[in-house]
C-alpha positions as CSV (number, residue, x, y, z in Angstrom):
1,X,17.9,-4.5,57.8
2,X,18.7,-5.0,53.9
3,X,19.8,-8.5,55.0
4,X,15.8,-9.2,56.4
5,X,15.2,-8.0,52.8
6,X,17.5,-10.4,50.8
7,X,16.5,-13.2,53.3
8,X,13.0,-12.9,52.9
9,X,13.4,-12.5,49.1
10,X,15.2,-15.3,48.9
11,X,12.9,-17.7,50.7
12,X,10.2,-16.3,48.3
13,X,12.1,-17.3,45.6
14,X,13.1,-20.8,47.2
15,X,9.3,-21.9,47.6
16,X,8.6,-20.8,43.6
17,X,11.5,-22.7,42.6
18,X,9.6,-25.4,45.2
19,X,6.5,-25.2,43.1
20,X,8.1,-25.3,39.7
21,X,10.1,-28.5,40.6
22,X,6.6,-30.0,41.2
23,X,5.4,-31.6,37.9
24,X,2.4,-32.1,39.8
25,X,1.3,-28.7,40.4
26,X,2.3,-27.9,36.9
27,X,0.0,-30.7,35.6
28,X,-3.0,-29.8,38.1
29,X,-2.8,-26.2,36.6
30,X,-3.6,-27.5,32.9
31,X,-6.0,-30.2,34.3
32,X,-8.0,-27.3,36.1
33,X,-7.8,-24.8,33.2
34,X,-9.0,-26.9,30.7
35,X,-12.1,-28.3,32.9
36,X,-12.8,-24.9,33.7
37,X,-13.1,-24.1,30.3
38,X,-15.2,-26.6,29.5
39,X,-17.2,-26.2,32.3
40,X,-17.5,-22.4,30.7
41,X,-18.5,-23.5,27.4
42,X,-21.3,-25.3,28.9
43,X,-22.8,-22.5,30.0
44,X,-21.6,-22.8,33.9
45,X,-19.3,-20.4,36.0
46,X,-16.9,-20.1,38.5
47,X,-17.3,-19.6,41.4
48,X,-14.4,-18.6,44.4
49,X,-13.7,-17.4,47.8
50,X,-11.2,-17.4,50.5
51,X,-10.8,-15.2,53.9
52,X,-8.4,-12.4,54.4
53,X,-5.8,-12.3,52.0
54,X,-7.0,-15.2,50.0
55,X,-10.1,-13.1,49.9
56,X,-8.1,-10.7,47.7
57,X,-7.0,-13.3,45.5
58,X,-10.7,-14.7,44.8
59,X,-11.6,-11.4,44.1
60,X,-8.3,-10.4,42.0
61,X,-8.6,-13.7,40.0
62,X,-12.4,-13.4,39.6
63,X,-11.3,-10.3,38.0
64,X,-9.3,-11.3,35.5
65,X,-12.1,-13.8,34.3
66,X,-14.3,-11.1,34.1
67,X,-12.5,-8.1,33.0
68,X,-9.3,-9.6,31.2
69,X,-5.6,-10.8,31.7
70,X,-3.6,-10.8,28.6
71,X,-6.1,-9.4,25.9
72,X,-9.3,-7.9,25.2
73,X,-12.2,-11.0,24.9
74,X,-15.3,-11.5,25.9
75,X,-16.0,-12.0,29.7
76,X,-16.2,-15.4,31.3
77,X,-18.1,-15.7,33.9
78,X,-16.8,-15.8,37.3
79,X,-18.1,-14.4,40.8
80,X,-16.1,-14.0,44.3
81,X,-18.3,-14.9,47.0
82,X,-16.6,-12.3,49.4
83,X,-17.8,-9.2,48.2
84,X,-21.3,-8.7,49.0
85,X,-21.8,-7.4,52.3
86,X,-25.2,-7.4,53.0
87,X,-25.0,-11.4,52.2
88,X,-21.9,-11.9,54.5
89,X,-23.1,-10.0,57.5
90,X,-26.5,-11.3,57.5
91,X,-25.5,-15.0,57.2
92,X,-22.8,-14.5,59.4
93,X,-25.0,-12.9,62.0
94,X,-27.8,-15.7,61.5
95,X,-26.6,-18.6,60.9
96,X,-22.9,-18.1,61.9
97,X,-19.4,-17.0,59.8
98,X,-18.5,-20.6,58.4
99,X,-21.6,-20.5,56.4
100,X,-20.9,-17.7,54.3
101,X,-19.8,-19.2,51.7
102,X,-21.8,-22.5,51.9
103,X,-24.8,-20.6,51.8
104,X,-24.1,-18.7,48.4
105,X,-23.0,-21.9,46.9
106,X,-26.4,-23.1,48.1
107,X,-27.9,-20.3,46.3
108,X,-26.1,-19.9,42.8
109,X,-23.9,-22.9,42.7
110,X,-25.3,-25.5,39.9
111,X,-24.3,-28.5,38.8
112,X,-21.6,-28.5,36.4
113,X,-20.4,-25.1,37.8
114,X,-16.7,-25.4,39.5
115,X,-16.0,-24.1,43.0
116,X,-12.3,-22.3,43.9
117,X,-11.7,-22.6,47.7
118,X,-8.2,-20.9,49.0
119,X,-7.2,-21.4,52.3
120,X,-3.3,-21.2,53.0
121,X,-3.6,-23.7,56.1
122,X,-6.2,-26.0,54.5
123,X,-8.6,-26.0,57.9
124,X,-10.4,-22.4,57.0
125,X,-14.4,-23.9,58.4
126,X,-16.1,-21.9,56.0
127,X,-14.0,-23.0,53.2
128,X,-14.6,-26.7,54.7
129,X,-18.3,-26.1,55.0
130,X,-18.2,-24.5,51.7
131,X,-16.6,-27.3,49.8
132,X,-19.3,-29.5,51.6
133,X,-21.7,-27.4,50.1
134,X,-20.6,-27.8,46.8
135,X,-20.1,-31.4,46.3
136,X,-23.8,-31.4,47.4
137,X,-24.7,-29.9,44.7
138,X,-21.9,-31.7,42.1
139,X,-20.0,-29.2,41.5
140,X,-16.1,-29.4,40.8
141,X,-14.1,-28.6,43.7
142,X,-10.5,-27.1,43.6
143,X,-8.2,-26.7,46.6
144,X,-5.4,-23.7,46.6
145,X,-3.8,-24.3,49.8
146,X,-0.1,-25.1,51.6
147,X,2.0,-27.1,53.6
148,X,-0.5,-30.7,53.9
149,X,-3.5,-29.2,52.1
150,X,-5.2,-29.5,55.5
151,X,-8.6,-30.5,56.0
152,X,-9.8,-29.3,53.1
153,X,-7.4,-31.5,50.6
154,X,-9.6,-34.7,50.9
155,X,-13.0,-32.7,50.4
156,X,-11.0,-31.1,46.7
157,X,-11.3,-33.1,43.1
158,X,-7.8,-31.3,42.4
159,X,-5.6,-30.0,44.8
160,X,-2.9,-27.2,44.6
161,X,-1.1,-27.2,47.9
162,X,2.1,-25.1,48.0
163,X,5.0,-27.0,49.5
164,X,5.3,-24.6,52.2
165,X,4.0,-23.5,56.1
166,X,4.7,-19.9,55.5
167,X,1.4,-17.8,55.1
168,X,3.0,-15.4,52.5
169,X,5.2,-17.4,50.9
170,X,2.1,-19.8,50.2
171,X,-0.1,-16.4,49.1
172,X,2.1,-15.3,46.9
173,X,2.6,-18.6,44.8
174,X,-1.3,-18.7,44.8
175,X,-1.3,-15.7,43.0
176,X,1.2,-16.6,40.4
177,X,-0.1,-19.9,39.7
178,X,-4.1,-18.1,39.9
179,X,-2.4,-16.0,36.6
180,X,-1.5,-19.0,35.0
181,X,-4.5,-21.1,35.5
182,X,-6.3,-17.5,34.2
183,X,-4.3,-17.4,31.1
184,X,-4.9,-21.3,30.2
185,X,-8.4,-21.4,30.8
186,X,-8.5,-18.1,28.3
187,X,-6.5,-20.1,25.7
188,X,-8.7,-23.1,25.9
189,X,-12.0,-21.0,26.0
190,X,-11.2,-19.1,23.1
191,X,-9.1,-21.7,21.1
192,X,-5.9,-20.2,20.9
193,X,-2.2,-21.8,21.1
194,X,-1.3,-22.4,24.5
195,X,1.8,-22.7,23.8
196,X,2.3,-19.1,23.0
C-alpha cells in the first residue's frame, strides 16, 4: 500500500506544480487580495461559503480574517455563511437547501461587500443561487472552483479554478491558495511589504 501513498502524493504535488505554472491564478490571487482589502477599508466585509468540505475551508479561511494568519492585528471582518444552524435548517426546511446561502446574502450582503463562493465542481445550486444573489445586490463575486469552473465560472468577477477534476486534489490547492490570498489581503490592509 506505500505505493497508493507515494502515488497519491505525487498527484497532489503534480496539480500544485499545475497551479503554480498558471500565471493566471497567481495574478487573480493579488487581484482578489487587494480588492478585498479595499473593499475592507471601506468599511465592507467578506462574506463566504461552500458545502461539505469547502464548507471547512469558508469557515477555516473566515478564520484567519478574523482571528489571524501570520501576526497579531486587528480583525478584519469576515463571516462563513455555513455555521449558523438555526439559519440553515430553517431556510432549508422552508424555502429549500439551495437558498441557504442566497438568503443570508440577502440579509447582510451590501453593496461593496465581496462574496467567496467554493465549489470544487462549479455546479453546487446553492452556490449558483447564491452568487445570483449577490450580483443583485453588487457585490464582488469570486469563484474557487476546478476542472471548467462549472456553472458557476460565468456568474464570478474573478475566477480561481484549479486545473483539475479530482475533488481533493482541487480542495487542497483551495486551501493553499485561500492562505495566500489571506496573507496579501493582510499586507495590503495593513500597509506592509508584500514582498516579505
Amino acid at each position: 500500500m506505500k505505493h497508493v501513498v507515494q502515488k497519491q502524493l505525487a498527484q497532489s504535488i503534480a496539480t500544485m506544480q499545475a497551479v503554480l505554472a498558471d500565471e493566471s491564478i497567481s495574478d487573480t490571487i493579488v487581484t482578489i487580495a487587494q480588492l478585498t482589502a479595499q473593499a475592507l477599508k471601506s468599511g465592507n466585509k467578506l462574506l463566504v461559503a461552500g458545502n461539505g468540505g469547502s464548507a471547512a475551508d469558508a469557515q477555516h479561511l473566515v478564520a484567519e480574517f478574523v482571528v489571524r494568519l501570520t501576526e497579531n492585528r486587528a480583525a478584519l471582518r469576515a463571516i462563513a455563511l455555513t455555521t449558523d444552524t438555526s439559519i440553515l435548517t430553517a431556510c432549508a426546511n422552508d424555502f429549500g437547501f439551495d437558498q441557504i446561502f442566497a438568503r443570508q446574502i440577502e440579509a447582510l450582503g451590501q453593496p461593496g461587500d465581496v462574496f467567496i463562493g467554493i465549489s470544487t465542481s462549479g455546479n453546487s445550486p446553492n452556490i449558483l443561487h447564491a452568487l445570483h444573489q449577490a450580483r443583485k445586490q453588487d457585490l464582488t463575486t469570486i469563484g474557487f472552483s476546478g476542472s471548467t469552473g462549472g456553472k458557476m465560472r460565468d456568474l464570478c468577477d474573478y475566477n480561481i479554478i484549479i486545473p483539475s477534476t479530482t475533488t481533493w486534489n482541487i480542495q487542497e490547492s483551495h486551501l493553499a491558495l485561500e492562505h495566500i490570498f489571506c496573507m496579501l489581503t493582510e499586507c495590503y490592509f495593513f500597509g506592509k511589504n508584500v514582498e516579505k
